[in-house]
Structure formats: structure tokens, C-alpha cells
C-alpha positions in Angstrom: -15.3 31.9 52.5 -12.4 29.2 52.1 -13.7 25.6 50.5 -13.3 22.7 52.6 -10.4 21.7 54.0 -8.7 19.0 52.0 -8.7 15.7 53.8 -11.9 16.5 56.0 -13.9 13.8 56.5 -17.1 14.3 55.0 -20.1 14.4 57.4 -21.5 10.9 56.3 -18.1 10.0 56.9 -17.5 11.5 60.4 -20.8 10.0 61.7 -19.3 6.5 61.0 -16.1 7.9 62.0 -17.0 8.6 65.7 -18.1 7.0 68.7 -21.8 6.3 68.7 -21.9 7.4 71.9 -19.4 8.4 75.5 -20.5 7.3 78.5 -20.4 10.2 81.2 -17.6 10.2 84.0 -18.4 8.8 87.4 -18.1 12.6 88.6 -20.2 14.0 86.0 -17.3 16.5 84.5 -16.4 14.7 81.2 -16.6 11.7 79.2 -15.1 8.2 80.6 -12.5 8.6 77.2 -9.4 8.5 80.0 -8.5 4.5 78.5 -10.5 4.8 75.4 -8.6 3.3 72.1 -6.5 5.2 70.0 -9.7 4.4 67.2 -11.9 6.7 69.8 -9.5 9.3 70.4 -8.4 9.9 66.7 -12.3 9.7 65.8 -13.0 12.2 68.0 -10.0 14.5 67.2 -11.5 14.2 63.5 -14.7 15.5 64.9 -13.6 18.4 67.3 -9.9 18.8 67.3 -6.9 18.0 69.3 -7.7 20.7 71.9 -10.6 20.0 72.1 -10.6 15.8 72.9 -7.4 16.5 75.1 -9.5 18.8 77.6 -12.3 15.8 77.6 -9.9 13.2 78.5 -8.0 15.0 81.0 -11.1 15.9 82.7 -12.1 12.1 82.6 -8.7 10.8 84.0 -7.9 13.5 86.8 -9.6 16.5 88.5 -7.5 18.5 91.1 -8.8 18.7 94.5 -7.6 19.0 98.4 -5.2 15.6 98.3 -4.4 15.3 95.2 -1.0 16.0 95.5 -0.9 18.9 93.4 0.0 22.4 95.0 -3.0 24.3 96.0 -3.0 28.0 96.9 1.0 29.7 97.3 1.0 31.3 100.3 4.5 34.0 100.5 5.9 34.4 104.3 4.3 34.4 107.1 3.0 37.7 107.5 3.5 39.9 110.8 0.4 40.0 113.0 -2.2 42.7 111.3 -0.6 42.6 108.0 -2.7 41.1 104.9 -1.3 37.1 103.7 0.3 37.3 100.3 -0.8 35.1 98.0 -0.3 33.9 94.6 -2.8 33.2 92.5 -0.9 31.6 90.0 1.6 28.5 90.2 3.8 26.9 88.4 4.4 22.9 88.9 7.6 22.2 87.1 7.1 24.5 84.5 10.4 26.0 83.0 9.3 27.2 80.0 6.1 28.6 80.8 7.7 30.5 83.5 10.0 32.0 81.7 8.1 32.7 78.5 4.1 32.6 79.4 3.9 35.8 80.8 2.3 37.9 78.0 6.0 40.4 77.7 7.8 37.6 77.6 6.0 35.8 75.5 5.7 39.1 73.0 9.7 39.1 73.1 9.7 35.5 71.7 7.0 36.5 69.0 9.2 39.3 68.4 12.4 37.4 68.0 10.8 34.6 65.8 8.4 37.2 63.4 10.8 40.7 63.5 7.4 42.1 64.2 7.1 44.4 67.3 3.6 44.0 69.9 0.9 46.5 68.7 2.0 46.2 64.8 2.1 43.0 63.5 0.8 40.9 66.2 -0.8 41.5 69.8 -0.9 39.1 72.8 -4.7 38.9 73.0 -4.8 36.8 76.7 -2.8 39.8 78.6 -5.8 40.8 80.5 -7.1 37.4 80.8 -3.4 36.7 82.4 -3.6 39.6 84.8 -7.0 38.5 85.9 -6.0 35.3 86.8 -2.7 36.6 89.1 -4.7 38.8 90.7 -7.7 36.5 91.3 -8.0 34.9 94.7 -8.3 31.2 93.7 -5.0 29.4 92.4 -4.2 28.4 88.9 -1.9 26.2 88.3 0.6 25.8 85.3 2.1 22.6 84.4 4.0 21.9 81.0 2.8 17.8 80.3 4.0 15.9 77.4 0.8 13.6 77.5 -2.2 15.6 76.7 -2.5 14.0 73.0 -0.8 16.8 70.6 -3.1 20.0 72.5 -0.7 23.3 72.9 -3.0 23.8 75.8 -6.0 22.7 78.3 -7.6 23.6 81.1 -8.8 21.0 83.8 -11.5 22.3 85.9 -11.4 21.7 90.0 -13.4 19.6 91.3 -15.4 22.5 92.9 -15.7 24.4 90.1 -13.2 27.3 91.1 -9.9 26.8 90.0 -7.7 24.2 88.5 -4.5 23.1 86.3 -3.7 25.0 83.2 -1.7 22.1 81.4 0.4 23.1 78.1 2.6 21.9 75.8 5.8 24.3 74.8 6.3 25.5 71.4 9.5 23.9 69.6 12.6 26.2 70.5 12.7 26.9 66.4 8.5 27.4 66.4 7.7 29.9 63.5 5.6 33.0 63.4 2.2 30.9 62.8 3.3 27.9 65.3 3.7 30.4 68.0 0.4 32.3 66.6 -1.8 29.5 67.0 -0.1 28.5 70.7 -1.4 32.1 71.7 -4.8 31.4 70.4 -5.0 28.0 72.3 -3.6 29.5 75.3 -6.5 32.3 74.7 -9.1 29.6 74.8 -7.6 27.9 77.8 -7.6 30.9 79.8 -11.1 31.8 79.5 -11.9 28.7 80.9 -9.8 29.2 83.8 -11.5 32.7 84.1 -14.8 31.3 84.0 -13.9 29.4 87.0 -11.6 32.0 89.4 -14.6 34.4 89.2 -17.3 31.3 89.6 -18.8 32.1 86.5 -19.2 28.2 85.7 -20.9 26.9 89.5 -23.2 30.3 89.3 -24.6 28.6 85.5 -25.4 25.6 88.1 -29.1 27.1 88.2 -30.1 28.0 84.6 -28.3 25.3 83.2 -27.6 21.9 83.7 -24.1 19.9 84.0 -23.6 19.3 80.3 -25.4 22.8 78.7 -23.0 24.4 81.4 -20.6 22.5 79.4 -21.6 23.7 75.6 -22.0 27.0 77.1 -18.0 27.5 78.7 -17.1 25.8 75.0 -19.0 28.4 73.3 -17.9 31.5 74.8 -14.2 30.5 74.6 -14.5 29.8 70.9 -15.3 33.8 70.6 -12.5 34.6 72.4 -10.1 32.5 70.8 -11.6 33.7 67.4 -11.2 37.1 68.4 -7.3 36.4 69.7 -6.4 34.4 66.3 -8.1 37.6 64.7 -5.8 40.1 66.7 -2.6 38.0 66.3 -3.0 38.1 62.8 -4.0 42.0 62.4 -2.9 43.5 65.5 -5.1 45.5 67.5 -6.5 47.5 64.8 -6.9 48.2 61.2 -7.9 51.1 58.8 -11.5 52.0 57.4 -10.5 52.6 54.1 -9.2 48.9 53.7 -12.9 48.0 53.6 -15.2 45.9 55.5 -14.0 43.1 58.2 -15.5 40.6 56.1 -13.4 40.9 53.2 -10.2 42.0 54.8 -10.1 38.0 56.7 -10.5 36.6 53.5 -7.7 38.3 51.9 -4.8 37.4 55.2 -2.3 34.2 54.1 -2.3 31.6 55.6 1.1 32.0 56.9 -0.1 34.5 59.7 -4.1 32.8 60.2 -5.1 29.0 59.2 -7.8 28.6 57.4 -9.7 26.9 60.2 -9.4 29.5 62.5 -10.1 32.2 59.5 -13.5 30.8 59.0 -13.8 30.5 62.9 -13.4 33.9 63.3 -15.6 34.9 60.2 -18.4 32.8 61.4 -18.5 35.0 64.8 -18.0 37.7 62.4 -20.9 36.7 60.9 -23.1 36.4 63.7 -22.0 39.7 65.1 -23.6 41.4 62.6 -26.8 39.5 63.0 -27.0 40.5 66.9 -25.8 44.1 66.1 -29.2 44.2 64.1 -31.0 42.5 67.0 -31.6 39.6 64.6 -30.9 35.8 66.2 -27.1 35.4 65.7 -28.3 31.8 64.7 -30.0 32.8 62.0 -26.8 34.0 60.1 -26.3 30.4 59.3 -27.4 29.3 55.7 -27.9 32.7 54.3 -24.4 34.0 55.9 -22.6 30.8 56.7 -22.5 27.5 55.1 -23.6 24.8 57.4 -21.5 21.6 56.1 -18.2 24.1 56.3 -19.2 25.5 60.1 -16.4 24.9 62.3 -18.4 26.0 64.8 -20.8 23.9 64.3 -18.4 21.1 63.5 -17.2 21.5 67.2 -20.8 21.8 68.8 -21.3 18.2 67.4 -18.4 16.9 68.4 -19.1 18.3 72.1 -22.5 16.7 71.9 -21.4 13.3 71.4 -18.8 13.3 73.7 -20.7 14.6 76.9 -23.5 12.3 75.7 -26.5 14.3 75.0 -27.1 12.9 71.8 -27.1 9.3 70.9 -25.1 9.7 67.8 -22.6 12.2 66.3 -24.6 14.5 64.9 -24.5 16.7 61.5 -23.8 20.2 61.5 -27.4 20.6 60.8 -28.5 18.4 63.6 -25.6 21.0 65.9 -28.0 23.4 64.5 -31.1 22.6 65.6 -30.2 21.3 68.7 -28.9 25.2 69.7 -32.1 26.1 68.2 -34.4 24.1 70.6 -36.5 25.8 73.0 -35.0 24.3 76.0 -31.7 24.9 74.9 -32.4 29.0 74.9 -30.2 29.2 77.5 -27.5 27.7 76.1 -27.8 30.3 73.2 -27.9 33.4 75.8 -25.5 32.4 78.2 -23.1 31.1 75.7 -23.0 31.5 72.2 -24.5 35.8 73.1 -21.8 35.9 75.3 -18.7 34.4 73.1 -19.9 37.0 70.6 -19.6 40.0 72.8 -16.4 38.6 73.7 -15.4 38.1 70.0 -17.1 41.6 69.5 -15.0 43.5 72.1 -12.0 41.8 71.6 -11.2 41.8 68.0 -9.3 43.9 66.5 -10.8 47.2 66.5 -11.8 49.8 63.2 -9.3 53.1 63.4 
């Protein structure tokens, strides 16, 4: 689809590039990267993004918990003997702009104002369901606006018992354009699903199946679907027209102004593999005939993701990424993650008319 990016580091190059390996957190949750240097942390952005590394650190320096002095559940008034205790399921710690422009209407007034588009035209907030979910969930999310989560719009730092936890983000620049604010939404996408995944216990119940660090690869896996399918949705809108021809070709033809290329070939990759499972074919094997391997970004962030929660001893290749989804043992990482990311991508997207 697009060449490489310019300025990539070639794989040879990222191998050398990034740490040989990350020593697991004391609590098993992340990678000890909370005082690694700034050489580790720009290697490893190379290797799997800003978002990305941010979420690994912040998991390694702090996970919220009963005395952590963070505000747990929001209880309302004291309720009258008999009646039900209101609670809010979502919390804001110091968060002015989030609460005032997170909310999915309010944040589709400030697309509005910056792109002249109008919601369900030009652009769509693709985490409005993921938003309701969370208020109406039973566990507390809370929202913080940091200034220290190395350059990520967003993250997500997980409890530590699994259910709940801190949604940390970064505002958008009062002047942010169309794509700024575009590619925020997208984050915010991804960051949400996490939080999701651990309201309705969807992460503890993988406990079984899985272990700590496939549960890991699996959560990563199924919020790249969704936040291909919500970079898709902000560029298109909810839907588009038969007769302008097949999904495939109508990605590759939207500028770069309203979808980077990055998240282009993100969204074509699960595009991609779609089509393989539609045809009950191994969404795996739409790599090398379908997608090029050195050019994955999906793969590109599976090996960054392997290095840092140490299950491999060295960054691997995209190919190596590859075949390490494709190993037996690692079956369940495929069905319980990458399946599922592409059902999300697949029902999420924007839809033919």
C-alpha cells in the first residue's frame, strides 16, 4: 500500500536500536522501564510508538490500588434507607479539559469547530459506546490529564486487581487541527478498550487460557482493531457508498490530511485479515501474499511488545513477530486476541450503504 515511512529505522537497524532485553516489573504488570535512560525509551518508541512505551512505563512506575491516594469509587449522597447508592463510574482527578471536552458531544462540537464538518458526515466519534460503557459500568475509571507520560495523547494504567484503573491523557493544543484532534480520538479509542477490557473483567477472566504476558499481547491486539477501525471512521464517517468501489482501494486513495499513513496501513492490514477470516482462512496467513511483512505495523508493534514484556531475548523482526503468533502454544493468543481485534475492527468500521 504506502512505501515505507521515510526516516524508519530499518529492521537491522531497530534490532541494534532496542534494548536486548526488559526485565519484568516486581508486580508482574510491565517492564521495570520506570528509570530507564532516555537511550531505552527513544529505542523503544522507535520500535512501538509513543503510546505504546508510555502505557509500559506507567505501568512499571505506578498501579492504582486501595491507598494509593488516588480517588476510588464516587459515591453521590447518602442515600435514604431502601433507596439504591449512586454511583459514578467515572472520575475525574484534576481534569479540566477532559471534563469539559471528553465526553463524546463535546468532543464532536470541538471536531466540529476545528474541521466545519458536522458528526455523521465527515467524521464520527468512534469511542461513544465504549464511553457509555464505562459510565455505566460498576467499577471506577479514572481520568487524569498528566504532562509526563512521554509525548502519548493517551494511556491506560491497569489496577492492581485487574478491574479498573486511571485513564491518563494528554490535551490537544487549544489551536489542534482536524488530523491532530483525529489521531487524539483514535488514541483515546485504544485507551478505552483497555479500560473496557478491565470494567467488564475481560482481562483477570484470560487469567486461565493465558498467561501474564500472552494476556498482555492479547489486550494489545484487540485494541489495535479498534483503534484501526476508529481512525477508519474518523476519516470516512460511519459509512460510504458501493459504487465507490472496494474498501481496499478507497483507504488508499484518503490524504493524509484526514488519516496518517501509519494508521492507513494499520487499518488496511486488519482490512486485510478480515477478508482472510470472512473466508474461514487463518487471518495470519494474509501476510506475505496480502501484506508485506518488513512494512507491518502490526507486526512492527507485536515486536516491540515482545521485547518489552520479555518474552524474547532480543527485539525481534517482523518475521520473527510472525512466527511467534504462529506458534502452537501461542493459539490462544491468535483466538483470543488478534480474532477478536478483527471482529472489532470488522463491526466497527465504517459500514457499506
Amino acid at each position: 500500500m504506502h512505501a515505507k515511512d521515510p526516516g524508519r529505522p530499518s529492521e537491522p537497524q531497530r534490532r541494534r536500536d532496542l534494548p536486548r532485553k526488559a526485565a519484568p516489573a516486581a508486580d508482574g504488570l510491565g517492564p521495570g522501564l520506570g528509570g530507564g535512560s532516555p537511550q531505552t525509551v527513544l529505542a523503544l518508541q522507535r520500535g512501538i510508538g509513543n503510546a505504546a512505551v508510555s502505557r509500559v512505563i506507567e505501568r512499571s512506575r505506578h498501579q492504582h490500588g486501595a491507598g494509593c491516594g488516588h480517588p476510588q469509587a464516587t459515591v453521590g449522597p447518602a442515600a435514604r434507607p431502601g433507596e439504591p447508592v449512586v454511583q459514578r463510574a467515572i472520575t475525574y482527578a484534576k481534569a479540566d479539559w477532559s471534563r469539559q471536552h471528553l465526553s463524546p458531544d463535546r468532543f464532536a462540537e470541538l471536531l466540529q469547530q476545528a474541521s466545519g464538518e458536522q458528526e455523521g458526515g465527515g467524521f464520527s466519534v468512534p469511542y461513544r459506546e465504549l464511553f457509555k460503557a464505562l459510565e455505566e459500568s460498576a467499577i471506577t475509571i479514572e481520568i487524569d490529564e498528566q504532562t509526563d507520560i512521554r509525548g502519548a495523547r493517551a494511556l491506560f494504567a491497569l489496577s492492581n486487581e485487574g478491574e479498573g484503573g486511571a485513564l491518563r491523557i494528554t490535551p490537544p493544543k487549544d489551536n489542534a487541527s482536524p488530523l491532530e484532534l483525529r489521531e487524539f480520538a483514535a488514541t483515546v479509542t485504544h485507551e478505552m478498550q483497555h479500560a473496557l477490557d478491565s470494567v467488564t473483567g475481560r482481562f483477570k477472566s484470560q487469567e486461565k487460557p493465558q498467561t501474564m504476558s500472552q494476556r498482555k499481547i492479547s489486550t494489545e491486539l484487540r485494541a489495535f482493531g479498534e483503534e484501526a477501525a476508529a481512525a477508519l471512521k474518523l476519516a470516512m464517517g460511519d459509512g460510504y457508498s458501493k459504487s465507490q468501489g472496494k474498501l481496499s482501494a478507497i483507504l488508499e486513495a484518503i490524504p493524509e490530511d484526514r488519516l496518517t499513513p501509519e494508521r492507513s496501513r494499520l487499518a488496511w492490514e486488519f482490512h486485510m485479515m478480515d477478508s482472510y477470516r470472512s473466508a474461514r482462512l487463518n487471518p495470519l496467513d494474509a501476510f506475505r501474499p496480502k501484506i508485506p511483512i518488513p512494512n507491518s505495523v502490526l507486526l512492527e508493534r507485536v515486536a516491540g511488545y515482545l521485547s518489552s514484556y520479555g518474552l524474547v531475548d532480543e527485539t525481534p523482526t517482523s518475521s520473527e513477530a510472525l512466527k511467534w503468533l504462529k506458534r502452537k502454544d501461542n493459539s490462544v493468543v491468535v483466538e483470543k486476541g488478534l480474532v477478536e481485534g478483527i471482529v472489532l475492527f470488522h463491526n466497527h468500521r465504517p459500514q457499506p450503504e
